[in-house]
C-alpha positions in Angstrom: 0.0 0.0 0.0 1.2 3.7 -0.5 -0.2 6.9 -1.2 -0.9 6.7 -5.0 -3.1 4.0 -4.5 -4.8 5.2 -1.3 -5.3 8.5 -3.5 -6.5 6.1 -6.6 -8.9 4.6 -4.5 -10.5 7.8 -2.5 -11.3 9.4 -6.6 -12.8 6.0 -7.0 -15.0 6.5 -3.8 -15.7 9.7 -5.8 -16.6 8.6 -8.9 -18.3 5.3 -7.8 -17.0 4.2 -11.6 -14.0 2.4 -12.8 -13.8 3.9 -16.3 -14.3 7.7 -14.9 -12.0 7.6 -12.7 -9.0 5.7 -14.8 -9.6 8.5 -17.2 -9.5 11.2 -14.7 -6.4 10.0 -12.7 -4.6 8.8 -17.0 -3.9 5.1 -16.2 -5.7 2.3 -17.6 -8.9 1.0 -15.9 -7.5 -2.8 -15.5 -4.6 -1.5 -13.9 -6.7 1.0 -11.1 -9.1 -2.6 -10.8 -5.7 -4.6 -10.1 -5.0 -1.6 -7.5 -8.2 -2.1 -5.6 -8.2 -5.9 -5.6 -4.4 -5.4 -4.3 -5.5 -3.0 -1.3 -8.7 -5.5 -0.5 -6.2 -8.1 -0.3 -3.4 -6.3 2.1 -6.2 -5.4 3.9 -8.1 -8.6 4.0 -11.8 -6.8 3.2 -14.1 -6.0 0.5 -14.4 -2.1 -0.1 -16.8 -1.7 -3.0 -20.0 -4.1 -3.8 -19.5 -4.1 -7.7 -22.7 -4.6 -9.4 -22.8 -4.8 -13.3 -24.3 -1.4 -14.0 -22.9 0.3 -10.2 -20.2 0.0 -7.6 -20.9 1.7 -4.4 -18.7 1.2 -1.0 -19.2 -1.2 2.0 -19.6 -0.5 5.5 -16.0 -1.2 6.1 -15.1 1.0 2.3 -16.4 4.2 3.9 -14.9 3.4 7.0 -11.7 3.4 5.4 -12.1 6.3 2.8 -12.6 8.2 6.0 -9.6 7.0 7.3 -7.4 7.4 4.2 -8.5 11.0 3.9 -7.7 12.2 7.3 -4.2 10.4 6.9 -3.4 12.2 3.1 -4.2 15.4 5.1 -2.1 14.7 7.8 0.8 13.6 5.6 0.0 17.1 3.7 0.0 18.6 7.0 3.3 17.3 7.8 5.0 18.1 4.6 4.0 21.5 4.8 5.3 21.8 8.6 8.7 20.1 7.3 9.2 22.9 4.5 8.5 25.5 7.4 10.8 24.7 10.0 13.9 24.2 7.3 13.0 27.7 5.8 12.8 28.7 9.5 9.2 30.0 9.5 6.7 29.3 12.3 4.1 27.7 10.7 0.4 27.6 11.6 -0.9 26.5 15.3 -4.9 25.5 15.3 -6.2 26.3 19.2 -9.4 25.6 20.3 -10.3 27.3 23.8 -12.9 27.9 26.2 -14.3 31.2 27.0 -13.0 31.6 30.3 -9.2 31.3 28.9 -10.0 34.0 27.1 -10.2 36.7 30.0 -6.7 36.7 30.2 -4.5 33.6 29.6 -4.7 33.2 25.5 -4.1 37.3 25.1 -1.0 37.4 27.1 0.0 33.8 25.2 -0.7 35.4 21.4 0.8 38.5 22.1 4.3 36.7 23.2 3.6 34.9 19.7 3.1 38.3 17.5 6.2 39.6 19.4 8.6 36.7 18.8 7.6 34.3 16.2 5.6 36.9 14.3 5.7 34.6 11.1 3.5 32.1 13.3 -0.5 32.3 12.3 -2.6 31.1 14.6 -6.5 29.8 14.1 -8.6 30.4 17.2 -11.6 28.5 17.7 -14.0 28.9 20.8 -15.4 25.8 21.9 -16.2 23.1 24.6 -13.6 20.3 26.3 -16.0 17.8 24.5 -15.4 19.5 21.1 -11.2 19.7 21.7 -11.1 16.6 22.9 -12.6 15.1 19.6 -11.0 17.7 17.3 -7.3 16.4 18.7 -8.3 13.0 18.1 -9.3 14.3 14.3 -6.1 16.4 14.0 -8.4 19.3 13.2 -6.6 21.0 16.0 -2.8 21.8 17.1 -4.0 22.3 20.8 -6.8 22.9 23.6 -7.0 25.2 26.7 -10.5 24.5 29.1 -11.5 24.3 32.4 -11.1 20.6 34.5 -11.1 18.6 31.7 -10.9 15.2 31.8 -9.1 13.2 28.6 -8.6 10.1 27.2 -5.4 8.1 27.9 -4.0 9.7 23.9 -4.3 12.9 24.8 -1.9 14.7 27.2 -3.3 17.1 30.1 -1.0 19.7 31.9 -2.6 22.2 34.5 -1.4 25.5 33.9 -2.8 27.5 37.2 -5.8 27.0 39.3 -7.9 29.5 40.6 -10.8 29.8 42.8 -14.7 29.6 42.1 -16.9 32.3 42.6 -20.7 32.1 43.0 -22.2 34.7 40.4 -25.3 36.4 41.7 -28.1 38.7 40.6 -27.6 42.5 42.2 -30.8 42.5 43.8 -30.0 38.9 45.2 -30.7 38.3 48.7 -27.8 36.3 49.8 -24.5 38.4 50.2 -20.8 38.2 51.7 -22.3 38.4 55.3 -25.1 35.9 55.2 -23.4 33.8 52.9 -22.4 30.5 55.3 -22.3 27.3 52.7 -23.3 26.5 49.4 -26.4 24.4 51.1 -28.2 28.2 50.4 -28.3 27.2 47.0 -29.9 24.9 47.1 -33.4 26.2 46.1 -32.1 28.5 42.9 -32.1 28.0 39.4 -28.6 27.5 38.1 -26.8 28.6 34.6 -24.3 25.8 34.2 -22.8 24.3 30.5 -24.3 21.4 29.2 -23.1 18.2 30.9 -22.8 16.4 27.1 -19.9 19.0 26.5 -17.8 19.5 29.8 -15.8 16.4 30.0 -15.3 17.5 33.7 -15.7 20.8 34.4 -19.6 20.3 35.1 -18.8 17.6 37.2 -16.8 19.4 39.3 -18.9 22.4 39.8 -21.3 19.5 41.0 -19.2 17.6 43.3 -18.9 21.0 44.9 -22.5 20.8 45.4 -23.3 17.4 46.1 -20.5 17.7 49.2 -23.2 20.1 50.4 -26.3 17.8 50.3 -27.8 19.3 46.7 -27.7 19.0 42.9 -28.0 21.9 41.0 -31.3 22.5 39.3 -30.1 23.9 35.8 -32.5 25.9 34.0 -30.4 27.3 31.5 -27.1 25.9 29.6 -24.6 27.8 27.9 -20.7 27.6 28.2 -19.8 31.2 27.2 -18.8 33.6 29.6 -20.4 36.8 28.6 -23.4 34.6 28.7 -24.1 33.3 32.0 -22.9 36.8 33.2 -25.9 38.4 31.1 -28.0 35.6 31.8 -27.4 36.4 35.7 -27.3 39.7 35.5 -31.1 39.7 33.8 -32.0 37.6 36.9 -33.4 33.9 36.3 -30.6 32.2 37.8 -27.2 32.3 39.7 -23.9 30.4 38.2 -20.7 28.9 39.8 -17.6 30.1 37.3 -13.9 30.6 37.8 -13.0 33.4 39.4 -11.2 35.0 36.1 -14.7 35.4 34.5 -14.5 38.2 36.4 -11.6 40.2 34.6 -12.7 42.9 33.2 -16.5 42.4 33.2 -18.6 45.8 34.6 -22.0 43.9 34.1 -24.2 44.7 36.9 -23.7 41.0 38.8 -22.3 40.6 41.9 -19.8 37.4 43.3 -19.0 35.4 46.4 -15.2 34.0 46.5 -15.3 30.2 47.5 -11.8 30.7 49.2 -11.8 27.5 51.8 -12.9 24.2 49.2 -10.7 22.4 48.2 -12.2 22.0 44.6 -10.9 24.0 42.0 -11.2 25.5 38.7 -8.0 24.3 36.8 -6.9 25.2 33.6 -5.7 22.7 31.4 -4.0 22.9 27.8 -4.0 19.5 26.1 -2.7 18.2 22.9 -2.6 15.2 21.4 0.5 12.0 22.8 3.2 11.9 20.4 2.7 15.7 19.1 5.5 17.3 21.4 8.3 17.8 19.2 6.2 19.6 16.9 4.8 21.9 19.6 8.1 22.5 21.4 8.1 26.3 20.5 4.8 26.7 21.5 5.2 25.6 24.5 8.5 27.6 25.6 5.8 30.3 25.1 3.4 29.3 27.5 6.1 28.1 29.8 7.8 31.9 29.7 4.1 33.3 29.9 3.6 31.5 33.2 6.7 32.2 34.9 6.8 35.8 34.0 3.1 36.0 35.9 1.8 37.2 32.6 -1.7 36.0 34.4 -1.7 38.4 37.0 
């Protein structure tokens, strides 16, 4: 097997017709036929049902055009990268990020970027864990930064900082720094919580933090962005538990209780996919020198 014919047989999945396609890719259309029956055979499966007047692809066929598509990408992928790093260039890095490391840990990381790799383009993608997690296993993206997540044994995990949680209240609400006691008092409210479908941990965690005070939270609206759950609060059908750095540099008319004394906390975690870290070596010098430099301050 090699790339020709994994490139012969994804125009084939194309064309769904011998004759078309050895036209269109200039060999002769016993020789693509000998191609196909070679790959069935390494591969030890039928691709295509041929019918007299049709061929169309078997379950396992489209499994493996799939498959032979993301790997010509990522072959691409890796040529291009290749050429950039002899002619010295930075390249292109693909980060997908939750709102909340947007308040102040991905500005201070891109601006390092612009100032010392300036030929480095990065692609920014807002998201959920759920959706990074799944995008690093497609190779759709370089890297992830989101709250608590929890990963799969092929994907690497490294806390950057943690950072307490703060309760997120209505201004007119009527529990405040001095009455506030224990999270039991919210027990009764309407929360405004991501959906549990796309946390991969962070949801869990804000309920852990509840259920170690006798309650689930009753969620009556869902949303993982920032800006909002702030608005949501601030218009007054429900309270939310976010990291404290929601905070920065929001003047919406909410107010917030610190949860200095549990042990639970928001974590922020940048993840990237096992086996990747050569290739991301420069990128992560940067997040290494933002960090130590308290660039998150």
């Amino acid at each position: 097997m090699d790339l020709r014919t994994l490139e012969n047989f994804l125009k084939l999945t194309e064309r769904l017709n011998y004759r078309k396609t050895a036209e269109d890719i200039y060999i002769a259309q016993p020789a693509l036929s000998r191609q196909i029956m070679q790959l069935e055979e390494e591969l030890g499966v039928q691709l295509f049902n041929r019918h007299k007047r049709k061929v169309e692809l078997t379950e396992a066929g489209m499994y493996f055009r799939d498959e032979a598509k993301r790997i010509l990408e990522d072959f691409e992928r890796v040529c291009q990268r290749t050429t950039q790093i002899h002619r010295g260039e930075g390249g292109e890095i693909r980060i997908a990020h939750s709102s909340s490391s947007m308040q102040f840990l991905l500005p201070a990381i891109l601006a390092k970027i612009q100032k010392e790799i300036p030929s480095m383009q990065t692609v920014l993608i807002e998201s959920t864990n759920v959706y990074e997690i799944n995008a690093l296993m497609n190779r759709t993206i370089d890297v992830g930064f989101g709250p608590n997540m929890i990963v799969p044994k092929e994907i690497n995990a490294r806390t950057l900082y943690a950072e307490n949680f703060v309760i997120l209240l209505p201004q007119n609400h009527w529990l405040n720094d001095e009455n506030f006691h224990s999270l039991a008092q919210l027990a009764d409210e309407n929360f405004i919580l991501p959906s549990r479908s796309e946390s991969s941990g962070y949801v869990e965690s804000i309920e852990a933090l509840c259920q170690n005070y006798g309650f689930i939270p009753k969620v009556a609206y869902q949303s993982g962005n920032t800006n909002t759950v702030l608005r949501l609060v601030e218009a007054g059908v429900g309270v939310s538990i976010e990291p404290k750095s929601a905070l920065s540099g929001q003047s919406m008319n909410v107010r917030h209780i610190e949860l200095t004394d549990l042990s639970i906390k928001s974590e922020m975690r940048m993840v990237w996919l096992r086996g990747r870290e050569k290739e991301l070596n420069r990128f992560f010098d940067i997040v290494d020198e933002v960090i130590k430099n308290n660039c998150l301050k």
